[in-house]
N, CA, C and O atoms as CSV, one atom per row, in Angstrom:
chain,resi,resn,atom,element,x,y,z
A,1,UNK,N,N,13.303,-11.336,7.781
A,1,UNK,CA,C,13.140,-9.955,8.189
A,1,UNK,C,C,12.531,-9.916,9.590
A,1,UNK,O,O,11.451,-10.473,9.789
A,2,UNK,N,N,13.268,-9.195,10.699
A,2,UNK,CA,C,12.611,-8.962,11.566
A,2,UNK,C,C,11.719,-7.919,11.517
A,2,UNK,O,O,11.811,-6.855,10.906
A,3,UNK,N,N,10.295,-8.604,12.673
A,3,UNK,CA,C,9.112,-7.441,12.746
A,3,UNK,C,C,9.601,-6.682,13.976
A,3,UNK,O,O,10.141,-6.984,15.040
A,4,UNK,N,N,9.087,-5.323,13.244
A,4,UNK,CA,C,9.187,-4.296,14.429
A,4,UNK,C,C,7.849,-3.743,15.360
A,4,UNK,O,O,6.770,-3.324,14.943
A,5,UNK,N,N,8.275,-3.884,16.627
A,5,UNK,CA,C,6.653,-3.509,16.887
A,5,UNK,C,C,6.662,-1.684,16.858
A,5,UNK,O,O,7.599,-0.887,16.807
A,6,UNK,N,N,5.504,-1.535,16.903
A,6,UNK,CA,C,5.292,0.094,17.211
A,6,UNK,C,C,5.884,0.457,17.073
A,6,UNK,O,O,6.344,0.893,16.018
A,7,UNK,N,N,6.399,0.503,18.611
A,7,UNK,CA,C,7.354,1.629,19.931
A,7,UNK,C,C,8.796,1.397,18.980
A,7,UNK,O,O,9.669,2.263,19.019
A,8,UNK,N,N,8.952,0.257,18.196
A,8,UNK,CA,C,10.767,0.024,17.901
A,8,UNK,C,C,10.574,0.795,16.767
A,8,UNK,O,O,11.625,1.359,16.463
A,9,UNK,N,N,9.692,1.040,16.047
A,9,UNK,CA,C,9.833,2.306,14.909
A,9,UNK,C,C,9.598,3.246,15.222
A,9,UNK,O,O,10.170,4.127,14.579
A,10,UNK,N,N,8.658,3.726,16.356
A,10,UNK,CA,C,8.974,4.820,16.913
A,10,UNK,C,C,10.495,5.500,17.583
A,10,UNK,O,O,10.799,6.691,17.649
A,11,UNK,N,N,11.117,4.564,17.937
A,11,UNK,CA,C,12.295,4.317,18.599
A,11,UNK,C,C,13.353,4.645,18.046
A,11,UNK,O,O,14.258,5.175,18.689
A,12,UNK,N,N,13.461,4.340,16.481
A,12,UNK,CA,C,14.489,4.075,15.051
A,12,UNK,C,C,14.174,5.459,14.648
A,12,UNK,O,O,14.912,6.030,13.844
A,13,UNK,N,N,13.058,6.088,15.181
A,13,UNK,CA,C,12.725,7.401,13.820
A,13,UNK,C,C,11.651,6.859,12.460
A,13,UNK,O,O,10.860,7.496,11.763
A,14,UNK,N,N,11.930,5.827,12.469
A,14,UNK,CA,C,10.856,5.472,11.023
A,14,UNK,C,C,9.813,5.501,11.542
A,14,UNK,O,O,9.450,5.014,12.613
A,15,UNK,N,N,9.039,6.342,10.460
A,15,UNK,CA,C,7.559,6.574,10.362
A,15,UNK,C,C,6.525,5.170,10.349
A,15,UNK,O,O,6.893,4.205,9.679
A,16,UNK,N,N,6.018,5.144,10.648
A,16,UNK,CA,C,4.905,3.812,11.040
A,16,UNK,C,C,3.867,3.805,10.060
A,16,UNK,O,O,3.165,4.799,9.878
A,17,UNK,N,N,3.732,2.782,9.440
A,17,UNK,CA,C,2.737,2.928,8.256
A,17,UNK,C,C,1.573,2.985,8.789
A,17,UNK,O,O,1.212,2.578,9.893
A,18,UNK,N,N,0.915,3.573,7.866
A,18,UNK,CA,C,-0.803,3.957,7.586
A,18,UNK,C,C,-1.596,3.343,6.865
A,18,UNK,O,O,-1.299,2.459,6.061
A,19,UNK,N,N,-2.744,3.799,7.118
A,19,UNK,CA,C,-3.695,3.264,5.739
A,19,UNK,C,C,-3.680,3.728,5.053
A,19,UNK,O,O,-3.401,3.277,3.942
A,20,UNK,N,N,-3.997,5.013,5.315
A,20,UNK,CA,C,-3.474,6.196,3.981
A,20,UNK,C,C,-2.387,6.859,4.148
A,20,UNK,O,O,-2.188,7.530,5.161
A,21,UNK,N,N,-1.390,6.735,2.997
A,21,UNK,CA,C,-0.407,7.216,3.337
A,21,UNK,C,C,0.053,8.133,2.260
A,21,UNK,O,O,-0.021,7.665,1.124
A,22,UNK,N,N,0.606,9.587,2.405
A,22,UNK,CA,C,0.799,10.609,1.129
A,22,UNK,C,C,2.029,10.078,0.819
A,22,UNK,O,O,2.636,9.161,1.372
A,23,UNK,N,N,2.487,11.113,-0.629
A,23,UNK,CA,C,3.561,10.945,-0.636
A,23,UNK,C,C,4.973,10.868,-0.085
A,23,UNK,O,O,5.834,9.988,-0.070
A,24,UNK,N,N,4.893,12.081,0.351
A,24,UNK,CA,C,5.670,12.570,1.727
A,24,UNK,C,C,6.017,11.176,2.853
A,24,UNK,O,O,7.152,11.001,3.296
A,25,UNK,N,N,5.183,10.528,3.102
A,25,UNK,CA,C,4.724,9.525,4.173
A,25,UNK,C,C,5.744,7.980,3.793
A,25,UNK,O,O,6.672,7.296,4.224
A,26,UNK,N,N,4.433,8.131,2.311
A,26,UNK,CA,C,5.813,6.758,1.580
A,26,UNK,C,C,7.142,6.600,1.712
A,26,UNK,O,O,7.845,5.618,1.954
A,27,UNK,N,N,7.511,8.481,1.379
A,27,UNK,CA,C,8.620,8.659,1.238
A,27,UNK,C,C,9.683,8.619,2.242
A,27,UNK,O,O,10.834,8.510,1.821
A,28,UNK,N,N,9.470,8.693,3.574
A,28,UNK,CA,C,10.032,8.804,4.898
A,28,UNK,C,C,9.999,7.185,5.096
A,28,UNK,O,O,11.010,6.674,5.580
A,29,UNK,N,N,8.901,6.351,4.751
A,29,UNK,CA,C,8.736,5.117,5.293
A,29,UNK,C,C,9.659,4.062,4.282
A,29,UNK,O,O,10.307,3.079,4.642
A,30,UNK,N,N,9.519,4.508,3.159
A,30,UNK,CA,C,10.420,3.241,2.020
A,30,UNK,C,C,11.296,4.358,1.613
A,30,UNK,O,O,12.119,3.564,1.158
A,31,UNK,N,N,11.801,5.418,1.394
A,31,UNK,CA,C,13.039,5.428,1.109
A,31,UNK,C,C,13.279,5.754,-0.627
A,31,UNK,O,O,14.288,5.644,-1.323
A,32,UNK,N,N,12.389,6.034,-0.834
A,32,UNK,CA,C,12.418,6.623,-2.980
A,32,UNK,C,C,12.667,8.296,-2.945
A,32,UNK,O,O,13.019,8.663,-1.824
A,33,UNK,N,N,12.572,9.255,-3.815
A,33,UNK,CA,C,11.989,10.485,-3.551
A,33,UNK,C,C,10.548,10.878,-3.856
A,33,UNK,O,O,9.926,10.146,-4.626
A,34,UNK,N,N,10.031,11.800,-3.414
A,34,UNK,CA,C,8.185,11.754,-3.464
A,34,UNK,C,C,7.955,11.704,-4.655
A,34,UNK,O,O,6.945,11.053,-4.921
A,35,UNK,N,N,8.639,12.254,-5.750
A,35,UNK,CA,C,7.957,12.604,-7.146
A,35,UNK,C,C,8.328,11.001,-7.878
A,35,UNK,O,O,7.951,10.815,-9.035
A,36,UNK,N,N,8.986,10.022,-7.225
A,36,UNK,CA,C,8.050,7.992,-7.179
A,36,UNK,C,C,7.109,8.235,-7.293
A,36,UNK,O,O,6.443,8.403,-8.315
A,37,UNK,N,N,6.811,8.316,-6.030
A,37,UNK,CA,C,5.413,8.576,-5.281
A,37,UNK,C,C,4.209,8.799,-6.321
A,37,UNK,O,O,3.417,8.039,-6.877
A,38,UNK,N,N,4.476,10.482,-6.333
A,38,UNK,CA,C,3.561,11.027,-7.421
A,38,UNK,C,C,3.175,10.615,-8.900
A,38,UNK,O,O,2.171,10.898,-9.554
A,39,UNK,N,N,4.451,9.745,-9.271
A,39,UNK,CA,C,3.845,9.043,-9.987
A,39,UNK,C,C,3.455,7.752,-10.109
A,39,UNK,O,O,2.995,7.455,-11.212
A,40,UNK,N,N,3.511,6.885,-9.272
A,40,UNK,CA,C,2.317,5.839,-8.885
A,40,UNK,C,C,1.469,6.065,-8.380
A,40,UNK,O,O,0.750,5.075,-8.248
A,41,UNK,N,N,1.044,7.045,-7.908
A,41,UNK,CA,C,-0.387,7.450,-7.690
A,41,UNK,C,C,-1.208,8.126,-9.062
A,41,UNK,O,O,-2.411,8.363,-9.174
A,42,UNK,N,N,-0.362,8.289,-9.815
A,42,UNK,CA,C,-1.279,8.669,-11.059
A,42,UNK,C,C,-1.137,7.327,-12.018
A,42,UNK,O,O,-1.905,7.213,-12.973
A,43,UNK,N,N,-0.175,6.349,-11.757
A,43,UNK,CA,C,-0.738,5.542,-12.428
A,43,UNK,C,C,-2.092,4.441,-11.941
A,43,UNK,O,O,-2.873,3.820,-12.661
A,44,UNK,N,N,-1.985,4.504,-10.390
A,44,UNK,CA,C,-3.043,3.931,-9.769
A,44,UNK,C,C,-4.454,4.353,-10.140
A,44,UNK,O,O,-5.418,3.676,-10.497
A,45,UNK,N,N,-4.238,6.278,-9.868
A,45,UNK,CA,C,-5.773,6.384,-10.646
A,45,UNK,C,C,-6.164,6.063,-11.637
A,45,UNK,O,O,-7.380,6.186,-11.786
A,46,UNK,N,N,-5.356,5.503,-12.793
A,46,UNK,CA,C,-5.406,4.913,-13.986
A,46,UNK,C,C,-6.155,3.606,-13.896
A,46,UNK,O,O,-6.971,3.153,-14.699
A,47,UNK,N,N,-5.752,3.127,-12.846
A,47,UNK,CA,C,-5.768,1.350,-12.209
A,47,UNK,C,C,-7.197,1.520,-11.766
A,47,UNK,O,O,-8.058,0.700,-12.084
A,48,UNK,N,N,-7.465,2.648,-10.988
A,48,UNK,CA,C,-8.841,3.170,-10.510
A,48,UNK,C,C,-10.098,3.147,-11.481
A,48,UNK,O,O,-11.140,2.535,-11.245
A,49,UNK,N,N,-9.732,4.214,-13.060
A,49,UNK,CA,C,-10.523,4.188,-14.049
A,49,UNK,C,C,-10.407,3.039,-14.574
A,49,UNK,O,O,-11.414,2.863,-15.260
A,50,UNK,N,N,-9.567,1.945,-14.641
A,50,UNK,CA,C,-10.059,0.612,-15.390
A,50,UNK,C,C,-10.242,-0.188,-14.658
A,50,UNK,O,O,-9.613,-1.242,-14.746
A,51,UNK,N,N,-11.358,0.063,-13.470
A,51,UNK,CA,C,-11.899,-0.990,-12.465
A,51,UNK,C,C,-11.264,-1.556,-11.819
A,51,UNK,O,O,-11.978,-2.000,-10.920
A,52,UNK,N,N,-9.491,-2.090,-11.589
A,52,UNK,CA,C,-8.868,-2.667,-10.916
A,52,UNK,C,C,-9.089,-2.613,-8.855
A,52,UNK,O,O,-9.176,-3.451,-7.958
A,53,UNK,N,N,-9.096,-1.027,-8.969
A,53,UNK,CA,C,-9.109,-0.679,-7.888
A,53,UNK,C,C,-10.658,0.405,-7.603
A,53,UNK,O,O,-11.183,1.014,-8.535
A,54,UNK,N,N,-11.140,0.453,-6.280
A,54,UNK,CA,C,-12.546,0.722,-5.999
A,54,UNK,C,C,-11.917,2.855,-5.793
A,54,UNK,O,O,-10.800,2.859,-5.275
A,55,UNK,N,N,-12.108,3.410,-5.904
A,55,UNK,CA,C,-12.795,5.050,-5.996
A,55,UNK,C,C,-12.348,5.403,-4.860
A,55,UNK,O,O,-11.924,6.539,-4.646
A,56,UNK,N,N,-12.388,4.469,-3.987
A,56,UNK,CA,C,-12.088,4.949,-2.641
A,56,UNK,C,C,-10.546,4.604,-2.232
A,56,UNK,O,O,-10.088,5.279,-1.310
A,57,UNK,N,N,-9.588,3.487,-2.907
A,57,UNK,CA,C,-8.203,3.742,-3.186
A,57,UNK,C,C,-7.969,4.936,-2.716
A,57,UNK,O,O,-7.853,5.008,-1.492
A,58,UNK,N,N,-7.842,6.102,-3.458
A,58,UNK,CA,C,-7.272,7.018,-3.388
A,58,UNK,C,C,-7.934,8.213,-2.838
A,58,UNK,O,O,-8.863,8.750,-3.440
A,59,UNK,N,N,-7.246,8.873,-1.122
A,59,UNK,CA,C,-8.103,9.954,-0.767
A,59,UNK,C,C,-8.540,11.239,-1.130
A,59,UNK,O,O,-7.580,11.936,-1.460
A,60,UNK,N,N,-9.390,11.697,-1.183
A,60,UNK,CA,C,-9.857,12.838,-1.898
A,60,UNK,C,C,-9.304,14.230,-1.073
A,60,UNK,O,O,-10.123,15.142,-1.185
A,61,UNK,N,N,-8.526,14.467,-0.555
A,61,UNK,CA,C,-7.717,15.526,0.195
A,61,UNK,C,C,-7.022,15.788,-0.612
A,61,UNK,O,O,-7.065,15.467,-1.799
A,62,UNK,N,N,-5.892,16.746,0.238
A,62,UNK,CA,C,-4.955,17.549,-0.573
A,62,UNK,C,C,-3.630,17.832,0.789
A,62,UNK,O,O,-3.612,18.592,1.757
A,63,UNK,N,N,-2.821,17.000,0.359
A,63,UNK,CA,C,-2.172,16.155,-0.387
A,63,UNK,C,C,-2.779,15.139,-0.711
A,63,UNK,O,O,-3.628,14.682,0.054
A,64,UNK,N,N,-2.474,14.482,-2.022
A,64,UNK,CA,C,-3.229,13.157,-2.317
A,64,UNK,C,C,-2.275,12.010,-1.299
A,64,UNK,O,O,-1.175,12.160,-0.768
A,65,UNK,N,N,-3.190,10.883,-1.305
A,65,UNK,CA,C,-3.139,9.931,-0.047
A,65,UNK,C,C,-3.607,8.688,-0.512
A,65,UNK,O,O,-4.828,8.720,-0.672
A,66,UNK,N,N,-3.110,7.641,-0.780
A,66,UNK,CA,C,-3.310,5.944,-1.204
A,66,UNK,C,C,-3.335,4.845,-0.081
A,66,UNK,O,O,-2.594,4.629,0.879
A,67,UNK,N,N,-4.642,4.135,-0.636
A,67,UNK,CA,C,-4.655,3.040,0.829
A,67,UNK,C,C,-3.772,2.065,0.813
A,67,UNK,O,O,-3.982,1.122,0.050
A,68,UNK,N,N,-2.402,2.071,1.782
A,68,UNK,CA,C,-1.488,1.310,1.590
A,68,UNK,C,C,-1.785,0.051,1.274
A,68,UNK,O,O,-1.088,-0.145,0.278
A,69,UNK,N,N,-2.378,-0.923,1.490
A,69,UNK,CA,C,-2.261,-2.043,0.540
A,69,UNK,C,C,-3.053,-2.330,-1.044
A,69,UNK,O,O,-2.954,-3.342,-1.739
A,70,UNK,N,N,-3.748,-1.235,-1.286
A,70,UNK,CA,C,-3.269,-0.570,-2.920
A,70,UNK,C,C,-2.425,-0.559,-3.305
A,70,UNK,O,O,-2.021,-1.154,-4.304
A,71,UNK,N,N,-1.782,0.294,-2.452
A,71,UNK,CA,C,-0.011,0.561,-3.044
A,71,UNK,C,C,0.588,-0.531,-3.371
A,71,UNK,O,O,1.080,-0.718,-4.484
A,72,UNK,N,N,0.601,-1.282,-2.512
A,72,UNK,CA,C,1.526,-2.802,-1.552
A,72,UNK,C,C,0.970,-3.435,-3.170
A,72,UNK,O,O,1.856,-3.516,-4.020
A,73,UNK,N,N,-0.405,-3.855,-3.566
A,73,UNK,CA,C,-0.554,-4.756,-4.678
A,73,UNK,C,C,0.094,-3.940,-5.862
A,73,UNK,O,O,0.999,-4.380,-6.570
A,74,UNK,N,N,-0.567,-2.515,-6.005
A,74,UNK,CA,C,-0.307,-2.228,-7.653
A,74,UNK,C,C,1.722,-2.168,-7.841
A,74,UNK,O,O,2.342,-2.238,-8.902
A,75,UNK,N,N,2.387,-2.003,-6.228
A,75,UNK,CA,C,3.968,-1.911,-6.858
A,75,UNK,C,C,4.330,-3.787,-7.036
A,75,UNK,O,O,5.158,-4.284,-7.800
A,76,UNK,N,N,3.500,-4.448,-6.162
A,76,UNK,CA,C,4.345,-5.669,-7.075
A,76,UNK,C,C,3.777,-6.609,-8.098
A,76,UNK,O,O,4.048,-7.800,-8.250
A,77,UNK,N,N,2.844,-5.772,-8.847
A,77,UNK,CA,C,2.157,-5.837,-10.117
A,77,UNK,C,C,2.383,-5.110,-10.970
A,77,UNK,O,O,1.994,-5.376,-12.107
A,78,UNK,N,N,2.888,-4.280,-10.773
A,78,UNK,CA,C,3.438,-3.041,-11.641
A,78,UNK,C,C,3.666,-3.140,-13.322
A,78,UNK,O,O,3.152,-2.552,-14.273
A,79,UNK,N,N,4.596,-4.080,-13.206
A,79,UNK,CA,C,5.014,-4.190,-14.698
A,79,UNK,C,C,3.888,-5.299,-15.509
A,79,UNK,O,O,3.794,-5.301,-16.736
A,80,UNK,N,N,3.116,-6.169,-14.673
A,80,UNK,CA,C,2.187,-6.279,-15.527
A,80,UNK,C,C,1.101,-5.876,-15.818
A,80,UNK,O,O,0.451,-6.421,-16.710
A,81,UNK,N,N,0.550,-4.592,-14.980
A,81,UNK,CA,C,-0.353,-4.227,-14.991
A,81,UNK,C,C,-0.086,-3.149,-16.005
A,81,UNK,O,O,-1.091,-2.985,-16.696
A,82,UNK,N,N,0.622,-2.583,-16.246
A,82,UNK,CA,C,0.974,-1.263,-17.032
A,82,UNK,C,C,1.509,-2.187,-18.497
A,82,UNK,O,O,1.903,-1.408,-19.365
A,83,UNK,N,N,1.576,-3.407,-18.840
A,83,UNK,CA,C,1.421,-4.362,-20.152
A,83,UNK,C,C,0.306,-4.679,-20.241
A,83,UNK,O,O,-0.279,-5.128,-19.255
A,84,UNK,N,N,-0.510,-4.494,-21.831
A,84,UNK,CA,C,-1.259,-4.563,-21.563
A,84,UNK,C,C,-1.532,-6.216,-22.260
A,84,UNK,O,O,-2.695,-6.514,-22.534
A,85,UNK,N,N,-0.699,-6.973,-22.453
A,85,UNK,CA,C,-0.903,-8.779,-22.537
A,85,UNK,C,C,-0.709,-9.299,-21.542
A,85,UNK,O,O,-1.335,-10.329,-21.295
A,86,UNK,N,N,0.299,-8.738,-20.536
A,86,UNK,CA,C,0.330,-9.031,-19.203
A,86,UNK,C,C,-0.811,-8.835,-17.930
A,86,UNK,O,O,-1.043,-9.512,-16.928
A,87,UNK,N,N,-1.318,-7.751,-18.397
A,87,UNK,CA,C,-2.500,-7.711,-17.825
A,87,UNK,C,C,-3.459,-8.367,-17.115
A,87,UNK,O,O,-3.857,-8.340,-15.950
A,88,UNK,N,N,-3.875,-9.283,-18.641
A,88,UNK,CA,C,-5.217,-10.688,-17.942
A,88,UNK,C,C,-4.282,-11.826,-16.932
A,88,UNK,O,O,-4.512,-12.905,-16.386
A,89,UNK,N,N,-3.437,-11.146,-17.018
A,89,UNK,CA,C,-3.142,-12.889,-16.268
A,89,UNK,C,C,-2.729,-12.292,-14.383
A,89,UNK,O,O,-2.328,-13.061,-13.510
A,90,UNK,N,N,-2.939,-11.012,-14.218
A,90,UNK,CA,C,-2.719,-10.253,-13.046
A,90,UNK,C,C,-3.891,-10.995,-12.175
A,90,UNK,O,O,-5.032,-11.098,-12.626
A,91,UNK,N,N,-3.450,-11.591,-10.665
A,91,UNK,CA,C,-4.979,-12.014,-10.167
A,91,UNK,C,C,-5.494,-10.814,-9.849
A,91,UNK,O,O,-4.828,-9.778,-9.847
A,92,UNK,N,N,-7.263,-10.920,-9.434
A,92,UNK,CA,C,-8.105,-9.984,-8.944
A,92,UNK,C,C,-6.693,-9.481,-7.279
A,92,UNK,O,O,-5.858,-10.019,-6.551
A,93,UNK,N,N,-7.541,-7.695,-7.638
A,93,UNK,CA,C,-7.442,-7.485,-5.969
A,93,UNK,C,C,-7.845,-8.125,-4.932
A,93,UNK,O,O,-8.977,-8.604,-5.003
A,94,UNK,N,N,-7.279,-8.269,-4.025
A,94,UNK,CA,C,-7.369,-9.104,-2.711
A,94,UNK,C,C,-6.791,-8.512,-1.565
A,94,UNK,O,O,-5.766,-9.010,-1.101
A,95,UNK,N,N,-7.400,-7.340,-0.953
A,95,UNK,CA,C,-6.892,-6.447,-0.249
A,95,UNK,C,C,-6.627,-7.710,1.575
A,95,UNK,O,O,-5.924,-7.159,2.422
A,96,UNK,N,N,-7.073,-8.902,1.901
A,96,UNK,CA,C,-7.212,-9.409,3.000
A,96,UNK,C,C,-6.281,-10.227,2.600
A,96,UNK,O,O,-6.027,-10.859,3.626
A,97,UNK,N,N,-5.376,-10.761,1.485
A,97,UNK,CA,C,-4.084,-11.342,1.178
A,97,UNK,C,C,-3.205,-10.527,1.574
A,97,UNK,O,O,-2.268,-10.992,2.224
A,98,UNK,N,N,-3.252,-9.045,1.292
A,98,UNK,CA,C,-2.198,-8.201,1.436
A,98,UNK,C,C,-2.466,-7.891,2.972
A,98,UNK,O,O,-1.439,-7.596,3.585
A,99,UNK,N,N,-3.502,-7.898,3.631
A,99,UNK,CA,C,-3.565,-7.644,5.158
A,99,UNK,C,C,-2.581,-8.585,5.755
A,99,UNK,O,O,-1.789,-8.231,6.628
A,100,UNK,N,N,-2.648,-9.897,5.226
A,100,UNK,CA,C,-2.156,-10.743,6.123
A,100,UNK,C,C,-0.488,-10.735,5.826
A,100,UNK,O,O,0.149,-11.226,6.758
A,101,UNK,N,N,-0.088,-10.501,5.264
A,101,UNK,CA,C,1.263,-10.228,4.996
A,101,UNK,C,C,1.943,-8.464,5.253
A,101,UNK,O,O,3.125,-8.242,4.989
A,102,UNK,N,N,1.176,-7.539,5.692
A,102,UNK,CA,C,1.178,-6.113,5.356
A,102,UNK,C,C,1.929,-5.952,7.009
A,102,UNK,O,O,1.623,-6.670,7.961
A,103,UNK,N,N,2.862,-4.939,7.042
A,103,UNK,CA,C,2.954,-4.346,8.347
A,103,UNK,C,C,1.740,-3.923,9.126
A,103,UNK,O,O,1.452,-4.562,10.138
A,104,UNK,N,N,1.126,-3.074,8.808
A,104,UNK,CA,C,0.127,-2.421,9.405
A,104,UNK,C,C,-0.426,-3.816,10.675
A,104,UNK,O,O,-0.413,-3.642,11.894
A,105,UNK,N,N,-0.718,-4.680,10.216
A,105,UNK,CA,C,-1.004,-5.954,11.043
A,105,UNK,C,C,0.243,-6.684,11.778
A,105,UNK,O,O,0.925,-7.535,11.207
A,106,UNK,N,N,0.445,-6.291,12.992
A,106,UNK,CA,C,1.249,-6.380,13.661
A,106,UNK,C,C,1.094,-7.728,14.417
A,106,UNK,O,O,2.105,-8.430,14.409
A,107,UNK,N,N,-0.143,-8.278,15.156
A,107,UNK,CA,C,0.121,-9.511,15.793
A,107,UNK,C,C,-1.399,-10.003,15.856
A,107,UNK,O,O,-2.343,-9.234,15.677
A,108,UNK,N,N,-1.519,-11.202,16.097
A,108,UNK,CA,C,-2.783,-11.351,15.918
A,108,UNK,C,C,-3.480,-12.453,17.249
A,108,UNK,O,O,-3.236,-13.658,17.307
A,109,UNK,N,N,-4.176,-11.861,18.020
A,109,UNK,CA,C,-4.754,-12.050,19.523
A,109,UNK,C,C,-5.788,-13.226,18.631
A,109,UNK,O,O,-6.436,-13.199,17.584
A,110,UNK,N,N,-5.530,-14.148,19.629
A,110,UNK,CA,C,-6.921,-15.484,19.359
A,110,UNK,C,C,-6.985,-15.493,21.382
A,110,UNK,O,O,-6.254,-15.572,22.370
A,111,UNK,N,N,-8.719,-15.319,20.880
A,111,UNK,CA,C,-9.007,-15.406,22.531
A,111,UNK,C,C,-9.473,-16.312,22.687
A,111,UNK,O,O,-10.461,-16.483,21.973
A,112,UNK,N,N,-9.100,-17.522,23.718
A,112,UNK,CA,C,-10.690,-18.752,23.591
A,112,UNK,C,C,-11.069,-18.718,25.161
A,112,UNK,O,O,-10.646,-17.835,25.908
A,113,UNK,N,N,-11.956,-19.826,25.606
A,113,UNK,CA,C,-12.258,-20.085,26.567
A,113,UNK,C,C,-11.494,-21.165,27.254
A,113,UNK,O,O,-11.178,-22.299,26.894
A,114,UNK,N,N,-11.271,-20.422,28.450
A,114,UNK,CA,C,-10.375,-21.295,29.517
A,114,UNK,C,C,-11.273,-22.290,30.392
A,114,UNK,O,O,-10.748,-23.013,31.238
């Protein structure tokens, strides 16, 4: 898969991911219809009340709003997280696994001394 920077999704029309991103947002950026959306965010708050995910996951505004690499873990956990034998064997969240693989992180500057 090629990476796109910025300006080339600005460029294409596709919306540029966020941290928080509504439904609406998802929906322009991946391509489902919102009422997906709406409902993985209610199963997340689910994910929320059984400790998986921290309170702050999900923004307290209106429209509701999910911190994309929430999203990013609970959709490709999905089916075992919503089993509940499948469950224990789900690893912990690891939101800096999903950074390093996530769009949002576009390139990564190492500065040293010359």
């Amino acid at each position: 898969m090629e990476v796109l920077s910025r300006q080339t999704y600005i460029e294409t029309g596709k919306s540029f991911p966020k941290l928080f991103m509504t439904a609406k947002q998802l929906s322009e950026y991946e391509g489902h219809k919102e009422n997906y959306y709406r409902t993985i965010f209610r199963e997340i708050d689910v994910q929320i009340k059984d400790g998986r995910y921290s309170k702050t996951a999900m923004g307290d505004g209106d429209p509701r709003s999910v911190n994309y690499y929430v999203y990013r873990d609970y959709i490709t956990n999905r089916r075992q997280l919503k089993d509940k034998n499948l469950k224990r064997y789900v690893k912990p969240f690891n939101p800096a696994e999903i950074a390093a693989m996530c769009p949002l992180v576009r390139e990564v500057v190492i500065v040293g001394d010359t």
